[in-house]
Gaussian input, Z-matrix of N, CA and C with variables (Angstrom, degrees):
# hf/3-21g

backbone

0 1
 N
 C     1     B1
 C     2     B2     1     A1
 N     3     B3     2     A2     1     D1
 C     4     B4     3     A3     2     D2
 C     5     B5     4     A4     3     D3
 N     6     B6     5     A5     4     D4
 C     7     B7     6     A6     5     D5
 C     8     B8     7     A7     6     D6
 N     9     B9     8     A8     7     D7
 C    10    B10     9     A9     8     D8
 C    11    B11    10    A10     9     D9
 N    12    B12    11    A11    10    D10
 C    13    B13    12    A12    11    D11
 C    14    B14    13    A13    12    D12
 N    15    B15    14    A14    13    D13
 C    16    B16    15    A15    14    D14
 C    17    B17    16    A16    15    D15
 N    18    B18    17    A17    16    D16
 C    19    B19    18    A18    17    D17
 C    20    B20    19    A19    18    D18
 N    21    B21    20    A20    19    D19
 C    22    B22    21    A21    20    D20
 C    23    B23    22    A22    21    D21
 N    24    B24    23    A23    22    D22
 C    25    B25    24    A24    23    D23
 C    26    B26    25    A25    24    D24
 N    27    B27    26    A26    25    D25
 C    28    B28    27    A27    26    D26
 C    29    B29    28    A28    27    D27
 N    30    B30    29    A29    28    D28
 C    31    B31    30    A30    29    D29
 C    32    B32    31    A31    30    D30
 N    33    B33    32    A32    31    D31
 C    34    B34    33    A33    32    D32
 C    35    B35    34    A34    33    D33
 N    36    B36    35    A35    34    D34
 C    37    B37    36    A36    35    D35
 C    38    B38    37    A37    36    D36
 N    39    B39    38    A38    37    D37
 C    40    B40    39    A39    38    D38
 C    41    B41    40    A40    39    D39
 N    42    B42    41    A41    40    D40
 C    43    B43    42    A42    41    D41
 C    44    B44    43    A43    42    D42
 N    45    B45    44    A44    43    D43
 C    46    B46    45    A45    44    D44
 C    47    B47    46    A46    45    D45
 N    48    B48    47    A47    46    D46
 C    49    B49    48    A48    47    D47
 C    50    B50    49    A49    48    D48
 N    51    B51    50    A50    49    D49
 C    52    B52    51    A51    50    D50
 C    53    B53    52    A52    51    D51
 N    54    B54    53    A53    52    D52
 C    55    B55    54    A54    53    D53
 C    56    B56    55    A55    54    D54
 N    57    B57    56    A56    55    D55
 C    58    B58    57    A57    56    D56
 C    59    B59    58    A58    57    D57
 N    60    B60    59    A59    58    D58
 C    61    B61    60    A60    59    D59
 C    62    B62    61    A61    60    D60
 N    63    B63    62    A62    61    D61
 C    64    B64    63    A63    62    D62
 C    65    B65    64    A64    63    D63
 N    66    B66    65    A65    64    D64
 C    67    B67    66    A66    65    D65
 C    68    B68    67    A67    66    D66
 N    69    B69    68    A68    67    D67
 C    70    B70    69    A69    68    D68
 C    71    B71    70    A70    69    D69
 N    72    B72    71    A71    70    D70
 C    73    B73    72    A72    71    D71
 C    74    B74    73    A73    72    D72
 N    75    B75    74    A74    73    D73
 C    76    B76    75    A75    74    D74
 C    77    B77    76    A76    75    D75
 N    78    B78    77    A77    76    D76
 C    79    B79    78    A78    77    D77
 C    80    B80    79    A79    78    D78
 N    81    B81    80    A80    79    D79
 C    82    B82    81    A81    80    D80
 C    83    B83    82    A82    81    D81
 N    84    B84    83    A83    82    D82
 C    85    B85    84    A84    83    D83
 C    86    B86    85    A85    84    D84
 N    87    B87    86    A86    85    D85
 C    88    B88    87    A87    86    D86
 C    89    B89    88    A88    87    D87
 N    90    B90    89    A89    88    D88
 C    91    B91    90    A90    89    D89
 C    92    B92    91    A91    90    D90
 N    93    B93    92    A92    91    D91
 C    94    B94    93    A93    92    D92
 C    95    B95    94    A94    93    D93
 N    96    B96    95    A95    94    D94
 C    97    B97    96    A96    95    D95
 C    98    B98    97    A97    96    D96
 N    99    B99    98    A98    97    D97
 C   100   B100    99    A99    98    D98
 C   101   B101   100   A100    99    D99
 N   102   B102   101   A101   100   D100
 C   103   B103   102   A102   101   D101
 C   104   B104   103   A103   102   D102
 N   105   B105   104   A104   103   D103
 C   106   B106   105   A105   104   D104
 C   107   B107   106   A106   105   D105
 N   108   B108   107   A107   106   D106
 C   109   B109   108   A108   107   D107
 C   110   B110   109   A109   108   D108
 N   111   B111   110   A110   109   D109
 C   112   B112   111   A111   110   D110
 C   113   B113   112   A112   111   D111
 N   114   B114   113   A113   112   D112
 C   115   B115   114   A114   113   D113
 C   116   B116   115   A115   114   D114
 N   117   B117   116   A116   115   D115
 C   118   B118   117   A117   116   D116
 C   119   B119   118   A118   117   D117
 N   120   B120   119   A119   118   D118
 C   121   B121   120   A120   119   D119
 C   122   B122   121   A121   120   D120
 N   123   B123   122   A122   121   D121
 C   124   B124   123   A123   122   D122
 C   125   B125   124   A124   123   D123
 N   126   B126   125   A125   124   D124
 C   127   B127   126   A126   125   D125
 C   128   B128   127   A127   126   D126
 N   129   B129   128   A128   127   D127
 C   130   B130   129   A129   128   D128
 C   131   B131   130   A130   129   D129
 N   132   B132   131   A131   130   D130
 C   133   B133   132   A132   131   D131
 C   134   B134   133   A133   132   D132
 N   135   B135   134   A134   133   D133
 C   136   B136   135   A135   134   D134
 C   137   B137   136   A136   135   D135
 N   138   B138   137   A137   136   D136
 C   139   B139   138   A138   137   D137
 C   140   B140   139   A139   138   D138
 N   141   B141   140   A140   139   D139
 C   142   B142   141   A141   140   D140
 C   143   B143   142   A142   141   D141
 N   144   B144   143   A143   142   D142
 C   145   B145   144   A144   143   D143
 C   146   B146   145   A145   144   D144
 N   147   B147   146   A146   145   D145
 C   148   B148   147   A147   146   D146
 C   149   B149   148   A148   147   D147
 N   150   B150   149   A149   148   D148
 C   151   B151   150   A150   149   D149
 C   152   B152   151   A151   150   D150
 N   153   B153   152   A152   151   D151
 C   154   B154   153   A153   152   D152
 C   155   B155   154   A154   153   D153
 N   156   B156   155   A155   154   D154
 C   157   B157   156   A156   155   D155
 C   158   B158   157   A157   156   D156
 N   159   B159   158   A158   157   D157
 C   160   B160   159   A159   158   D158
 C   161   B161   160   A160   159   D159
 N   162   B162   161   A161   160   D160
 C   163   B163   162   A162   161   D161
 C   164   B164   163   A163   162   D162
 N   165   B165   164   A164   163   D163
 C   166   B166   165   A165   164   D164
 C   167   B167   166   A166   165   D165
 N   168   B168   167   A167   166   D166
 C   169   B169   168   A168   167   D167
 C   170   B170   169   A169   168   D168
 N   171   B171   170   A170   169   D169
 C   172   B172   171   A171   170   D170
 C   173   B173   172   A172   171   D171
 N   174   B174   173   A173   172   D172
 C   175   B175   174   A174   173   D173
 C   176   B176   175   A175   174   D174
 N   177   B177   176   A176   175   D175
 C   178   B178   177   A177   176   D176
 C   179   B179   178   A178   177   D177
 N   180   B180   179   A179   178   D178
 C   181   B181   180   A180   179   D179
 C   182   B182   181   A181   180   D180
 N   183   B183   182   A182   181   D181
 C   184   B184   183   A183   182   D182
 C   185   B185   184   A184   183   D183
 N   186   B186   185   A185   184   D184
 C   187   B187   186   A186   185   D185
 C   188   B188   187   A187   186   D186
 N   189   B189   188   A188   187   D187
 C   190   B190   189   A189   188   D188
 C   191   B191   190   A190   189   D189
 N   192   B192   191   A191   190   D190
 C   193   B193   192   A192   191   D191
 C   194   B194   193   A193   192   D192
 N   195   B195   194   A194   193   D193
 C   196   B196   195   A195   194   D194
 C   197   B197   196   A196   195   D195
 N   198   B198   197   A197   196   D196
 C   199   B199   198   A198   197   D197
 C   200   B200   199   A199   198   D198
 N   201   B201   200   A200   199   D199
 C   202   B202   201   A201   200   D200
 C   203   B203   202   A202   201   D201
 N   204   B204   203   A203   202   D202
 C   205   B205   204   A204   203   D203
 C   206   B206   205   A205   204   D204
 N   207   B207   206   A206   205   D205
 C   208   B208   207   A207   206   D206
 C   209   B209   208   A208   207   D207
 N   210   B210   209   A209   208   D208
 C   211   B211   210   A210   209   D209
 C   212   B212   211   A211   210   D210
 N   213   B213   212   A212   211   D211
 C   214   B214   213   A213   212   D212
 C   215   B215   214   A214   213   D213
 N   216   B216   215   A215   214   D214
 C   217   B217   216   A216   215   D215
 C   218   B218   217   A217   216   D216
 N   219   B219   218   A218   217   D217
 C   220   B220   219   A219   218   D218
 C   221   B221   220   A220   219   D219
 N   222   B222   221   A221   220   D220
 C   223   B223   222   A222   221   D221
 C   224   B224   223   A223   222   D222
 N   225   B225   224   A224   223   D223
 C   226   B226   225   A225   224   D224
 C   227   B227   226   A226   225   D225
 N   228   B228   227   A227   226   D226
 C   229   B229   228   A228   227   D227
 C   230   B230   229   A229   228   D228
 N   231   B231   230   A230   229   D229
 C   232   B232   231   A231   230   D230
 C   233   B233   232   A232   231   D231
 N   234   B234   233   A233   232   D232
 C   235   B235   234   A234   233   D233
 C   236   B236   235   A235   234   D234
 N   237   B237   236   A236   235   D235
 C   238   B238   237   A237   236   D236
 C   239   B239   238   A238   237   D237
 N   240   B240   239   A239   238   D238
 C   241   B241   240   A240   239   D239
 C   242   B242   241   A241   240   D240
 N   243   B243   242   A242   241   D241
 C   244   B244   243   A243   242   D242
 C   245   B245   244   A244   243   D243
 N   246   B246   245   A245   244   D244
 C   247   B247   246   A246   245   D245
 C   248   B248   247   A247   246   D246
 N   249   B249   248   A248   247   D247
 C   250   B250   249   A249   248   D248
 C   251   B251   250   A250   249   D249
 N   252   B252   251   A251   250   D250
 C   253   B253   252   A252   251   D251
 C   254   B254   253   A253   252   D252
 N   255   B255   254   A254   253   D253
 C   256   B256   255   A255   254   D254
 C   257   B257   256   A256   255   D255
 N   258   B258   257   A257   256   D256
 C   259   B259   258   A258   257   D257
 C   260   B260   259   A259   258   D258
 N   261   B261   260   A260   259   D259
 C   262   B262   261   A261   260   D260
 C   263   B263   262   A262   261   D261

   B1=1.4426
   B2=1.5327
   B3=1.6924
   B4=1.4251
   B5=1.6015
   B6=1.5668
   B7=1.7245
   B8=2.2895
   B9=1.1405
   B10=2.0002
   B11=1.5701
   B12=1.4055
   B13=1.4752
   B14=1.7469
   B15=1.3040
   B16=1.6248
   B17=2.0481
   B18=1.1593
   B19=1.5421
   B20=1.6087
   B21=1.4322
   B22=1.2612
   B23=1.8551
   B24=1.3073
   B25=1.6845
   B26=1.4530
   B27=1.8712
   B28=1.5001
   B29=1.8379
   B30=0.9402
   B31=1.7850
   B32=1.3160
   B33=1.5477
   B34=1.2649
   B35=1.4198
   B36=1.5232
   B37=1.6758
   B38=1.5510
   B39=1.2961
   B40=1.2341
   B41=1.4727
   B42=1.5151
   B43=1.3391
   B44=1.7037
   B45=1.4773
   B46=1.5090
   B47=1.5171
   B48=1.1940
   B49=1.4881
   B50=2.0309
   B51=1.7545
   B52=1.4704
   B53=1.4449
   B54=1.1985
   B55=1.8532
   B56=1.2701
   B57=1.6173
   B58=1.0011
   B59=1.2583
   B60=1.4522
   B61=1.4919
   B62=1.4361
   B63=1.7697
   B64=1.4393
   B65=1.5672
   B66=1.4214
   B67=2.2080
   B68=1.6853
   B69=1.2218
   B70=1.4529
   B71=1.5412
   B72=1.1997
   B73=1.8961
   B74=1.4675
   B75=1.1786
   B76=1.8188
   B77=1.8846
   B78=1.2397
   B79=1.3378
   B80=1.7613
   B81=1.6876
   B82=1.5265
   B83=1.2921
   B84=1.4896
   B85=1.3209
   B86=1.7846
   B87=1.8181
   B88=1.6549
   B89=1.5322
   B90=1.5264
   B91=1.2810
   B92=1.4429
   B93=1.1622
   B94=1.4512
   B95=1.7293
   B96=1.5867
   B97=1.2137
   B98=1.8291
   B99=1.0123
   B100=1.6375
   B101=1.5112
   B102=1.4937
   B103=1.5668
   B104=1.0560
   B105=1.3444
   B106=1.7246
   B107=1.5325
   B108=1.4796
   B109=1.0319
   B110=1.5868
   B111=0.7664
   B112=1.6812
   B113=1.6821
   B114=1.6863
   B115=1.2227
   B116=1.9112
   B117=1.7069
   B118=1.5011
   B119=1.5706
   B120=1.3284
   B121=1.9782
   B122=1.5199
   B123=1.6921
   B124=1.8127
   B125=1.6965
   B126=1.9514
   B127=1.4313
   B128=1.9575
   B129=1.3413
   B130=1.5213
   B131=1.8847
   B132=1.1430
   B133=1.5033
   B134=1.8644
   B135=1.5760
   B136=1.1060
   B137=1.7596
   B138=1.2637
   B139=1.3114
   B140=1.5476
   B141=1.8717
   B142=1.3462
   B143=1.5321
   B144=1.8756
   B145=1.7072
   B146=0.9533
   B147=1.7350
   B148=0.8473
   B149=1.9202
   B150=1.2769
   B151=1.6228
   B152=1.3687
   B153=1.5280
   B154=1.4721
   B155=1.1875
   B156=0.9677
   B157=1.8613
   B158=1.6448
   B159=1.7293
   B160=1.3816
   B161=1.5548
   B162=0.9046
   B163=2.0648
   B164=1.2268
   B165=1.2813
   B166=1.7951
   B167=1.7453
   B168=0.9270
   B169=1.6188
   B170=1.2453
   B171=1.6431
   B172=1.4599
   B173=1.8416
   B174=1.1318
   B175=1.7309
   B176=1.3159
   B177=1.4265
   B178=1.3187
   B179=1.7695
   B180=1.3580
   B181=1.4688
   B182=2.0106
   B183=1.1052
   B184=1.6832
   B185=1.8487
   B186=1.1796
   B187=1.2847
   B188=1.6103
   B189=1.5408
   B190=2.1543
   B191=1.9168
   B192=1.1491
   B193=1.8253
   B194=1.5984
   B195=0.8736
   B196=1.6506
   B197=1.9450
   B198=1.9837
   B199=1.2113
   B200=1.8609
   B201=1.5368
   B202=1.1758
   B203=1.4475
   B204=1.6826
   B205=1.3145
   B206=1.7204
   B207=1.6019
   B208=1.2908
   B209=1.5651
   B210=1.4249
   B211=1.1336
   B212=1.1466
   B213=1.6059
   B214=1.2567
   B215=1.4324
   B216=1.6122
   B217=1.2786
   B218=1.4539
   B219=1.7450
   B220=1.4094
   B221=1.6868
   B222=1.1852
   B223=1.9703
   B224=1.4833
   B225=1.6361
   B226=1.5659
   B227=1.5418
   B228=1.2303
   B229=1.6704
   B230=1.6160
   B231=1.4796
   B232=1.2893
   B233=2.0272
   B234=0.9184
   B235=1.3234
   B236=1.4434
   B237=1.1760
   B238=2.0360
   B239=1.6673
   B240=1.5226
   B241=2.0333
   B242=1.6173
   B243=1.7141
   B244=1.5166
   B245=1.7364
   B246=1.6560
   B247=1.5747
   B248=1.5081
   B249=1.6008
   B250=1.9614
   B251=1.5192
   B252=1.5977
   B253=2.1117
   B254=1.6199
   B255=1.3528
   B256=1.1677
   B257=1.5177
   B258=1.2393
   B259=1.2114
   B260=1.5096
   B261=1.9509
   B262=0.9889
   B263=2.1168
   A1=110.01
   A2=125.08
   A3=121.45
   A4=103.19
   A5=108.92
   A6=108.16
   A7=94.70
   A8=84.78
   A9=99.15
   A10=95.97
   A11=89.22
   A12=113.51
   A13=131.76
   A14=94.87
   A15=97.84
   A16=99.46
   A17=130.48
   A18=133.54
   A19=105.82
   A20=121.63
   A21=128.47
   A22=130.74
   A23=85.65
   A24=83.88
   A25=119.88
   A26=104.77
   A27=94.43
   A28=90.62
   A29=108.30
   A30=120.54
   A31=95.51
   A32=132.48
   A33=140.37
   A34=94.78
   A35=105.86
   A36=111.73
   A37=131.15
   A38=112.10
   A39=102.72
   A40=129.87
   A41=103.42
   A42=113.02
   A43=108.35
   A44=99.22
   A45=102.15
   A46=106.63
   A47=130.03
   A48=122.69
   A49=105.39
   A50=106.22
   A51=115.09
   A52=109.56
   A53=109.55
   A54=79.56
   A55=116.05
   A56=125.10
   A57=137.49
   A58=90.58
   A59=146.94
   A60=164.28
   A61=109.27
   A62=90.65
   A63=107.24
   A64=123.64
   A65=100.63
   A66=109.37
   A67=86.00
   A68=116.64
   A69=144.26
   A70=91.74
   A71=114.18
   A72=134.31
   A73=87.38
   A74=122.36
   A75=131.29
   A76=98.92
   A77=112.81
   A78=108.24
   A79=96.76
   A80=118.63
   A81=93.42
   A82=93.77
   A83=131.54
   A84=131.09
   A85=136.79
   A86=82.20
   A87=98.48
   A88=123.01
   A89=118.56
   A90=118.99
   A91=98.62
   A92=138.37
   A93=133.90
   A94=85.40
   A95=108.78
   A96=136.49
   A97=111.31
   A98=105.19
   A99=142.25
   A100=101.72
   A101=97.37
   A102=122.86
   A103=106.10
   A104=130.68
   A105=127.24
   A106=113.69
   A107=132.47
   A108=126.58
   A109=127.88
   A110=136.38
   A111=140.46
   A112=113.49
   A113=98.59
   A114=100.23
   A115=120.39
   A116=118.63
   A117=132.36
   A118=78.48
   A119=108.17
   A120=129.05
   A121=87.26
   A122=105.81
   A123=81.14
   A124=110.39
   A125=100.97
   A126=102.54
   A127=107.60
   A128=90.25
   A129=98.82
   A130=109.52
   A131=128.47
   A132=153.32
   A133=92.38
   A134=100.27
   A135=106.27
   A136=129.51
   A137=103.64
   A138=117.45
   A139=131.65
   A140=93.47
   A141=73.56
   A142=134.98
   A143=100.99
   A144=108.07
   A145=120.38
   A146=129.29
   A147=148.81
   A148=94.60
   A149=105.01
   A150=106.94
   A151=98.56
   A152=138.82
   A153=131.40
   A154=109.54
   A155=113.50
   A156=106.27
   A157=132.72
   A158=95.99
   A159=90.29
   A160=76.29
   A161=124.92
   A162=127.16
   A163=107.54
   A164=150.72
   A165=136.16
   A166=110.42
   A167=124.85
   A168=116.35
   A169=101.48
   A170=132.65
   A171=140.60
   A172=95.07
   A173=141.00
   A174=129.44
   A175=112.28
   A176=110.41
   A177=112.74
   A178=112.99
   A179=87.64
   A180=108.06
   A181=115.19
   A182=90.85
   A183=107.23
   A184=105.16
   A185=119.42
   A186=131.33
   A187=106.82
   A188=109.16
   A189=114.97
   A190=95.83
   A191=126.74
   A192=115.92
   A193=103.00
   A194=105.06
   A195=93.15
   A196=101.59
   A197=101.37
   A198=97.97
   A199=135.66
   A200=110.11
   A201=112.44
   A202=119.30
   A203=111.33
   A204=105.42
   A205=106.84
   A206=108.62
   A207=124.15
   A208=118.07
   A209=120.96
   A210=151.41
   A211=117.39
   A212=141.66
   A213=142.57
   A214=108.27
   A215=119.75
   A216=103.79
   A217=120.74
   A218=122.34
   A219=121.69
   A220=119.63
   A221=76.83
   A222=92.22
   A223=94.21
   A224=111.89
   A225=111.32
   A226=108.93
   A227=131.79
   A228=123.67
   A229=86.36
   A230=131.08
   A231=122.41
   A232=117.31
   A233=104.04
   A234=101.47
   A235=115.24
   A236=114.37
   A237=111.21
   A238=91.75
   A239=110.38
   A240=103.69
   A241=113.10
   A242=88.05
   A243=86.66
   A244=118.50
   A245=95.04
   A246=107.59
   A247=97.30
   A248=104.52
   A249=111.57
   A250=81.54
   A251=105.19
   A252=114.75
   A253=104.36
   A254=139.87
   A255=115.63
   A256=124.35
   A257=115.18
   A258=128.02
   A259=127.63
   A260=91.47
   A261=108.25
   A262=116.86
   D1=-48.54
   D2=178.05
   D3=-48.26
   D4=-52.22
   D5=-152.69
   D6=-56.75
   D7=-28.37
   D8=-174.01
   D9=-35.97
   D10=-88.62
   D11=159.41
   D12=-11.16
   D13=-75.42
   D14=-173.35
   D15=-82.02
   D16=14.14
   D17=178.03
   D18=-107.78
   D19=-46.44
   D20=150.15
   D21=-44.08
   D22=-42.71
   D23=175.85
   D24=-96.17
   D25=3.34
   D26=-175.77
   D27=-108.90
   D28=6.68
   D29=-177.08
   D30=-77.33
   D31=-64.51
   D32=-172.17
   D33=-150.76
   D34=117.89
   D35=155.72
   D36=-79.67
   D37=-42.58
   D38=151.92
   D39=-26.33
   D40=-79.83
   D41=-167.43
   D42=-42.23
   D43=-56.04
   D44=-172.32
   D45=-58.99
   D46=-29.33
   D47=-175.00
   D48=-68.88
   D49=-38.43
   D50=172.71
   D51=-75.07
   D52=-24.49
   D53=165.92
   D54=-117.46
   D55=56.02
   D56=169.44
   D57=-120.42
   D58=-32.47
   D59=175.42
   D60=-45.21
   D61=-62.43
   D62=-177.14
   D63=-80.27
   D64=-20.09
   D65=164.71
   D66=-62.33
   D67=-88.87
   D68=-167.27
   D69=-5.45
   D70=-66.56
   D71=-165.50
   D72=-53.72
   D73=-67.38
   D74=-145.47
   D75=-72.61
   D76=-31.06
   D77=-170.25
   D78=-83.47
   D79=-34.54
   D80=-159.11
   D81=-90.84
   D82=-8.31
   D83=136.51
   D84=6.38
   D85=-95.41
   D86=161.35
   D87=-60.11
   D88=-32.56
   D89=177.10
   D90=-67.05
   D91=-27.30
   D92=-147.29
   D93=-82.17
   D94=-66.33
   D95=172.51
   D96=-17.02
   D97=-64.63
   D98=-174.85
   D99=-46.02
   D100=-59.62
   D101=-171.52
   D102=-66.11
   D103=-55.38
   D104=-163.53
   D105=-102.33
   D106=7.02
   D107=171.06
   D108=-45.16
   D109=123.31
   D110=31.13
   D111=-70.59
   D112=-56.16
   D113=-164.64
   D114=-102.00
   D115=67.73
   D116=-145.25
   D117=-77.59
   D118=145.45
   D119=179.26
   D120=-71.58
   D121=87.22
   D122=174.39
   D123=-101.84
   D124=19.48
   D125=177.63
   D126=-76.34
   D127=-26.86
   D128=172.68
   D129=-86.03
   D130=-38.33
   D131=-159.82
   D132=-60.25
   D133=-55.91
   D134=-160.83
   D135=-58.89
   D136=-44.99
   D137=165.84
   D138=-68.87
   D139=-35.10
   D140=171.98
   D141=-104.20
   D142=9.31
   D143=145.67
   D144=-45.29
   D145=-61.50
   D146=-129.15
   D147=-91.15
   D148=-46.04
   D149=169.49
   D150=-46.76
   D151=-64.63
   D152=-158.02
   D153=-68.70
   D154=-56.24
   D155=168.10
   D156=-28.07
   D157=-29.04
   D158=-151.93
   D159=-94.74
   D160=-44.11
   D161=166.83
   D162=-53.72
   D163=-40.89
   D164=142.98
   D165=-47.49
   D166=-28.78
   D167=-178.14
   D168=-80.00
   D169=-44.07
   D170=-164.08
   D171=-82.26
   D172=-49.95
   D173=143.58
   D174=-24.34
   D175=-79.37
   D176=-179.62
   D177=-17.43
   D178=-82.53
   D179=-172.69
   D180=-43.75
   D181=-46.87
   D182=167.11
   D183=-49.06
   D184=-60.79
   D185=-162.59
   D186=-74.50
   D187=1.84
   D188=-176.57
   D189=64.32
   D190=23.10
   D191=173.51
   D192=-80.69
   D193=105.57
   D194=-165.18
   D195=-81.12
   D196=-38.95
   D197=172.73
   D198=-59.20
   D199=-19.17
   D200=171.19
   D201=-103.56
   D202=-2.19
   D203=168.91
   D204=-61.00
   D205=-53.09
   D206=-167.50
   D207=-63.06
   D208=-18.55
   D209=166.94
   D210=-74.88
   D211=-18.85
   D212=152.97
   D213=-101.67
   D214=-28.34
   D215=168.32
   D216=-51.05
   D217=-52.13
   D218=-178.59
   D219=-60.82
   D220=-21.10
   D221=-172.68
   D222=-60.79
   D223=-57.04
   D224=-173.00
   D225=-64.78
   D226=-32.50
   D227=-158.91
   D228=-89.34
   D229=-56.31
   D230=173.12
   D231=-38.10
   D232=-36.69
   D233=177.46
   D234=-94.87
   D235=-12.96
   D236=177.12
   D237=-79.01
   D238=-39.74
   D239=170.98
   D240=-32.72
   D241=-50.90
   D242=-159.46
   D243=-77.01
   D244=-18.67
   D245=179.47
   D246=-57.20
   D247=-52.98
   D248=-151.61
   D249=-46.66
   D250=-73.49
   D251=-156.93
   D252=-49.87
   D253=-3.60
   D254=153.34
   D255=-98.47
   D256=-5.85
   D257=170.47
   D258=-57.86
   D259=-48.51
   D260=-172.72
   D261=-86.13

């Protein structure tokens, strides 16, 4: 698991530092989520999933995953739906 680790981050540091950004976002996320149920701040929640995603899709995309680029892409347009309809 270390060699995983330290071969990934010496491949691209960037990336590995952005999708440590974008875990980081998604986990205090769900904890946030977790924490405030019924009613989770998803006026705050929303954007800043939606920021990590779009920094897991731009990895993604960096890394040739074509299936998880496209997989955070929908994640983000599915959730800007849901941003607009509470907005609106």
């Amino acid at each position: 698991m270390y060699d995983f680790f330290v071969t990934d981050y010496r491949g691209n540091k960037l990336r590995f530092v952005s999708e440590s950004i974008a875990w980081a976002i998604s986990i205090g996320c769900a904890i946030t989520m977790a924490a405030t149920v019924p009613n989770p701040p998803l006026l705050i929640l929303y954007p800043i999933w939606m920021t990590g995603c779009i920094i897991a899709a731009g990895c993604s995309y960096s890394r040739g995953s074509f299936w998880l680029f496209a997989n955070y892409i929908i994640i983000t347009l599915i959730d800007s739906v849901g941003l607009i309809r509470m907005l609106l």
